[in-house]
C-alpha positions in Angstrom: 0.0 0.0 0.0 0.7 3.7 -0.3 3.4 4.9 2.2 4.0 8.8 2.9 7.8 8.1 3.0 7.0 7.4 -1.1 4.9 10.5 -2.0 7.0 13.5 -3.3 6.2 17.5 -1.9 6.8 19.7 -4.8 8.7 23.0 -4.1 8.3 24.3 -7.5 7.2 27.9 -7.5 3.6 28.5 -7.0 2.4 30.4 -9.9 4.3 28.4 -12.1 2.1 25.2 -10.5 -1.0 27.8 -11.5 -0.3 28.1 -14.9 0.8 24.4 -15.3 -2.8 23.2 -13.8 -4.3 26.0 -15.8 -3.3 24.6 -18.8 -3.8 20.8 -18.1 -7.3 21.8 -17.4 -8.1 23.4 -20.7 -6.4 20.7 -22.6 -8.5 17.9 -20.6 -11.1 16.3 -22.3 -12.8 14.9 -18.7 -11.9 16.2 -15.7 -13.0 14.0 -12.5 -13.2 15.8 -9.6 -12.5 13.9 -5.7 -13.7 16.2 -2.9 -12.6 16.3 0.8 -13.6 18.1 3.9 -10.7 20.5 3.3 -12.9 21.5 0.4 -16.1 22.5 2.2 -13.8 24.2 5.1 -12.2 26.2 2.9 -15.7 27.3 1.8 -16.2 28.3 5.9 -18.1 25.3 6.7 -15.4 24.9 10.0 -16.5 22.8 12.9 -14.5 24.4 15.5 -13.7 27.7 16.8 -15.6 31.1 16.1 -18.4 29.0 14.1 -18.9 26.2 16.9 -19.3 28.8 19.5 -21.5 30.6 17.5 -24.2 27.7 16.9 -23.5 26.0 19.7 -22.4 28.1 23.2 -25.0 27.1 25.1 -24.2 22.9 24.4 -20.5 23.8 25.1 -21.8 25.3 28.5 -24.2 22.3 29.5 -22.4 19.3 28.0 -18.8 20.6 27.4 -19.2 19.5 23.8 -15.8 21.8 22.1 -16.2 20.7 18.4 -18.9 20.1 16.1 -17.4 16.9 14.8 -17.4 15.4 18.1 -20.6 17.2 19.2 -22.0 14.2 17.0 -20.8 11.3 19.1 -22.5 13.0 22.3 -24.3 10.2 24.2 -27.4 12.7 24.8 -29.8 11.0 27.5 -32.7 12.0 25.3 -33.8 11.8 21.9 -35.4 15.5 22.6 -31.7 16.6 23.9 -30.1 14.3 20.2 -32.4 16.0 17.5 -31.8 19.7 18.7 -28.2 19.3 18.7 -28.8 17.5 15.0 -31.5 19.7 13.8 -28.9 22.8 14.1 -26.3 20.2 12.9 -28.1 19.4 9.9 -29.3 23.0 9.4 -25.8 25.2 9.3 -24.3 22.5 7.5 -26.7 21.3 4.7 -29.3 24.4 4.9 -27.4 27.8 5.4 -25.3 29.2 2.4 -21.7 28.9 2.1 -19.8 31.6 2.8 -17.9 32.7 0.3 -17.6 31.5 -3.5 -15.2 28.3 -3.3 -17.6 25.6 -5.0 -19.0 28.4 -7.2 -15.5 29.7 -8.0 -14.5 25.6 -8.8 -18.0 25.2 -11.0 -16.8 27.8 -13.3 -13.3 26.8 -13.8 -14.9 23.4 -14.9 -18.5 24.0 -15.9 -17.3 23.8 -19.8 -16.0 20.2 -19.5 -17.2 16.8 -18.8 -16.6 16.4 -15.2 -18.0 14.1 -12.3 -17.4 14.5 -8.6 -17.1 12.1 -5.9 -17.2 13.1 -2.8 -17.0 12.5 1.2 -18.6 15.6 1.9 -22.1 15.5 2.9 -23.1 18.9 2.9 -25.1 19.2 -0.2 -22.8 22.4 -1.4 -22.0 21.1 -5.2 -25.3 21.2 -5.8 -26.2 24.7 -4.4 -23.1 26.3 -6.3 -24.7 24.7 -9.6 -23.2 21.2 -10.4 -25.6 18.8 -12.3 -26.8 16.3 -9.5 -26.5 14.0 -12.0 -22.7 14.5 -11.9 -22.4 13.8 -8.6 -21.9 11.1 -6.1 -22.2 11.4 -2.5 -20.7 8.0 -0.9 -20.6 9.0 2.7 -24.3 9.9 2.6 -26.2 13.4 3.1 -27.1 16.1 6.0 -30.6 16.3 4.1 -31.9 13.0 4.4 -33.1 10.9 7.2 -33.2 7.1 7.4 -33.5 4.1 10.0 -31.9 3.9 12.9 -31.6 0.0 12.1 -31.8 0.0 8.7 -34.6 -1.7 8.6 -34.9 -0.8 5.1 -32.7 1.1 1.9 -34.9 4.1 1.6 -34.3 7.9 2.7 -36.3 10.6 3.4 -35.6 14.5 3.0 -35.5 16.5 6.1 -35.6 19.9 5.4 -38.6 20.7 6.9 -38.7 18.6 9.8 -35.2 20.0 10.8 -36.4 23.8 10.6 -39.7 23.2 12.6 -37.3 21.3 15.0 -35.3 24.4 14.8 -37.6 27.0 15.7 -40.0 24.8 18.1 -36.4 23.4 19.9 -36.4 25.4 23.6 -33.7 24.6 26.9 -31.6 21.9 24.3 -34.5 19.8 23.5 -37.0 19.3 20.8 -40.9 18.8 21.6 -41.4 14.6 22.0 -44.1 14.5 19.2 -41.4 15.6 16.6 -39.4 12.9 17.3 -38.8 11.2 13.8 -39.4 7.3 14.1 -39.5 4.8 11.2 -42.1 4.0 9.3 -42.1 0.4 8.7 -40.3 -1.2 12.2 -40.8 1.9 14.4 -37.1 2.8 15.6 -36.1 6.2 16.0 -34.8 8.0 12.4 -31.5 8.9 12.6 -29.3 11.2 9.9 -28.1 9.1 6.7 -24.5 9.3 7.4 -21.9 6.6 7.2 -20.7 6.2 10.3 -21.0 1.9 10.4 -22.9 -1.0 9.0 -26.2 0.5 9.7 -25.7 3.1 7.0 -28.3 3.3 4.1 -27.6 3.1 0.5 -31.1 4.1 -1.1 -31.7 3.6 -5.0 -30.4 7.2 -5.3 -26.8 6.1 -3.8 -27.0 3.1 -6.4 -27.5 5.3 -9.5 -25.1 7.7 -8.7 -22.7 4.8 -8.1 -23.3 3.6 -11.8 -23.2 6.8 -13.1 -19.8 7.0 -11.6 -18.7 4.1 -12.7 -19.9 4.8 -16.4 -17.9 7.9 -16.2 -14.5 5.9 -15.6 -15.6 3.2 -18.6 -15.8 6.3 -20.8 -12.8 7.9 -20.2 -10.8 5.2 -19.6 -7.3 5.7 -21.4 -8.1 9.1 -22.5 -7.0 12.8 -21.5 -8.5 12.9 -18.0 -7.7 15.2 -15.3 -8.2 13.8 -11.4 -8.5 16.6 -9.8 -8.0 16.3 -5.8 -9.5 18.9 -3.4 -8.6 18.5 0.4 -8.7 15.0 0.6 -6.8 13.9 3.6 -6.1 10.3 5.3 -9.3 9.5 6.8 -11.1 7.7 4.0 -7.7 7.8 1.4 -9.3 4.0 -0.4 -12.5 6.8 -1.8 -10.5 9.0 -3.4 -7.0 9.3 -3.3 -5.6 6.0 -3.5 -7.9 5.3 -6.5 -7.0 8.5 -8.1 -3.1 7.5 -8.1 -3.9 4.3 -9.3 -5.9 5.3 -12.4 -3.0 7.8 -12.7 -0.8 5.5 -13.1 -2.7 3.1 -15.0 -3.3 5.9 -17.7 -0.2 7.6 -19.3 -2.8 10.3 -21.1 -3.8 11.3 -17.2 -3.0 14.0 -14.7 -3.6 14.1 -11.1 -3.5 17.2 -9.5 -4.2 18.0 -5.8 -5.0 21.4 -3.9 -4.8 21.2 0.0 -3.9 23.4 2.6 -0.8 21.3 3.4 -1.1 18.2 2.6 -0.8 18.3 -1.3 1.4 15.3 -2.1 1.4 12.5 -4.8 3.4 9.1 -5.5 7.1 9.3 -6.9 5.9 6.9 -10.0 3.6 9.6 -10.8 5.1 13.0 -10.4 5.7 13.8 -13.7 1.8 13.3 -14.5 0.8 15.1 -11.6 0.7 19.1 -10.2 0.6 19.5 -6.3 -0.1 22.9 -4.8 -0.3 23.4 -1.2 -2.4 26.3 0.2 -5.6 27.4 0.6 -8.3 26.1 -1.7 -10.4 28.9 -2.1 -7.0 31.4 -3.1 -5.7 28.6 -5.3 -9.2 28.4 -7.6 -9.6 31.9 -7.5 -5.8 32.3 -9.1 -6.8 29.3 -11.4 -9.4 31.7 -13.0 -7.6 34.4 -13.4 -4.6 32.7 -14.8 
């Protein structure tokens, strides 16, 4: 497997990197885009700091929850106290607007090809900034959509406005009992569709998108193809990045190119066929179109 003591950091000079990528993405003829969280913080969806203690002050006094990554493993005694830490959750991560113009900023340097995205991220933004939803495969699940608690069954269920009336009915950390979201068919309390162990649901929705994925790599097989790696780190690398290498090096007519804060890095075998830049995503996209 894939060792960091084989992966080369480039020190070549920045704007030259621009210009390089620049270039290999208006020479692609598919460009296949693998998104990380490093993507999504870049476009200010943080879960610590300023923006945790914004949301979430009054869960950091009670519980002495300090992030809102691990605000998600809280073992709540309730499923009034659970579903109004999830509601707001759910709604500043999947609901609210980004930020700033990251994803739209990436949609436009792309828009005119024929690109797909895979990604880890399960806040919904590709689609808000634009991206055809049929481009786009969300394997880790989505902030929008609840499902069993027991996966009783492979079917999901938007959440949008159960989460808001959660929101604004939520008072003293807790949600009122009868909006408590149970199942259906067996009865168990909903949870969020996010894959977290082997409970997760893959609807028919998660099965297209798979195929349509997997289409997209039979078609462009061999050809110019540009995999195109935003802040993809090392918690899930077998999604994105160690495929991406692979297919890389499988492909002479490819280029990998990866954008992360600082962990921008690709195989030795590969480095000719591959740009690296390390900084800030939403700088680097924004130099990208202006190049």
């Amino acid at each position: 497997m894939y060792l960091k003591k084989q992966t080369m950091t480039s020190t070549e000079n920045y704007f030259w990197k621009i210009k390089k990528l620049k270039e290999k993405i208006s020479e692609t003829d598919f460009v296949i885009i693998g998104a990380g969280a490093g993507l999504s913080a870049s476009a200010g969806f943080t879960y610590s700091g300023e923006r945790f203690d914004k949301y979430f002050s009054d869960f950091k006094e009670r519980y002495g929850i300090t992030d809102i990554y691990s605000g998600g493993f809280y073992p709540f005694d309730t499923l009034e106290e659970y579903w109004a830490w999830w509601s707001r959750h759910i709604l500043i991560n999947r609901y609210v607007e980004a930020e700033n113009t990251v994803y739209s900023d990436l949609f436009d340097l792309i828009k005119n090809k024929d690109y797909f995205v895979l990604t880890t991220n399960v806040d919904h933004c590709f689609q808000k900034a634009g991206f055809n939803k049929h481009r786009l495969f969300y394997t880790q699940g989505d902030y929008g959509l609840f499902q069993c608690s027991k996966a009783c069954h492979n079917k999901t269920y938007d959440n949008e406005q159960t989460v808001k009336r959660m929101i604004k009915e939520q008072s003293d950390m807790k949600i009122p009992k009868e909006l408590i979201p149970y199942c259906p068919v067996c009865k168990a309390p909903m949870t969020v569709n996010l894959r977290s162990d082997d409970t997760f649901v893959q609807d028919d929705g998660w099965y297209k998108a798979s195929m349509r994925y997997e289409d997209f790599l039979r078609r462009s097989k061999g050809l110019n193809v540009l995999f195109f790696e935003l802040g993809v780190g090392y918690n899930t690398p077998g999604i994105i990045k160690f495929p991406f290498w692979q297919m890389t090096m499988d492909n002479k007519n490819a280029v990998f190119a990866s954008i992360n804060l600082r962990e921008a890095y690709c195989p030795e075998r590969i480095k000719n066929q591959a740009v690296c830049i390390n900084g800030d995503i939403g700088k680097v996209l924004k130099d990208l179109l202006k190049a």
